[in-house]
N, C-alpha and C positions, 0 to 999 in steps of 0.2 A: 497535626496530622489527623487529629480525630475529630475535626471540622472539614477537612475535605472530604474525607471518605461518607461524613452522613452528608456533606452538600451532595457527593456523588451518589448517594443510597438515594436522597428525597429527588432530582435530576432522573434517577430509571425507575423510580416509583410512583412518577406523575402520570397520571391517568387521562389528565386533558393535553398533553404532547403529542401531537398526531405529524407523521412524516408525512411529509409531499407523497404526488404520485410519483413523479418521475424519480426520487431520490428512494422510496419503495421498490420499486420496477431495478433501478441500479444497484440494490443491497441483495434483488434476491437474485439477481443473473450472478452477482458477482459471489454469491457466497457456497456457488457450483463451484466453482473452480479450486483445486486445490491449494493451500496456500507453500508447496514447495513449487508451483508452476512461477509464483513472483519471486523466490528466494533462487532456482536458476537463472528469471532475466537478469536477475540484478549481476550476478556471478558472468552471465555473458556477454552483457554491455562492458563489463571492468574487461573480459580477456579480449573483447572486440575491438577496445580501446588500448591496449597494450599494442595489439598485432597495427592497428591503424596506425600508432604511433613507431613500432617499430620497424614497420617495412614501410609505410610508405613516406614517412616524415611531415604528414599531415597535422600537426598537431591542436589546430583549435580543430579539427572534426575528431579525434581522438579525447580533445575533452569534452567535445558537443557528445558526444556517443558515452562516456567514461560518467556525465554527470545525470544518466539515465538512472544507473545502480540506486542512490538513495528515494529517489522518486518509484522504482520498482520495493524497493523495500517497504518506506510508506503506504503501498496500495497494498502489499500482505498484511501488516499491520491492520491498516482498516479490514481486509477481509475478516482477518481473525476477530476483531472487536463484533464485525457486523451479523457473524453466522451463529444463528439461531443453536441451542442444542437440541439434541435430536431426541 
């Protein structure tokens, strides 16, 4: 465990790692936003995908919609990693 954590210490202490632009540009738009705004998508693609599946019996668009949630959670995650302290 105590070779990951200094592989991750010497990984955010290197000084010649420099972020693209565009992937710059994408961390600071994204780290506006608050990170409960991904942890409700994720809660309304799962109820969007209940109700898809319950009223209308559509069921691969119920899991096409239902299999958003992890992928919205993923992008909180990365928000939370990517935002600067203040």
């Amino acid at each position: 465990m105590a070779n990951v954590e200094s592989a991750v210490r010497n990984i955010a202490e290197n000084e010649e790692h420099h972020e693209g632009r565009v992937t710059s540009v994408i961390e600071h738009q994204t780290a506006k936003i608050p990170s409960i705004v991904y942890l409700n998508l994720a809660f309304a693609s799962m109820a969007g995908s209940l109700y898809i599946a319950a009223k209308t019996r559509k069921t691969g668009w119920a899991n096409f919609v239902g299999l958003w949630a992890p992928s919205f959670m993923l992008m909180g995650i990365y928000n939370k990693l990517v935002k600067k302290p203040s």
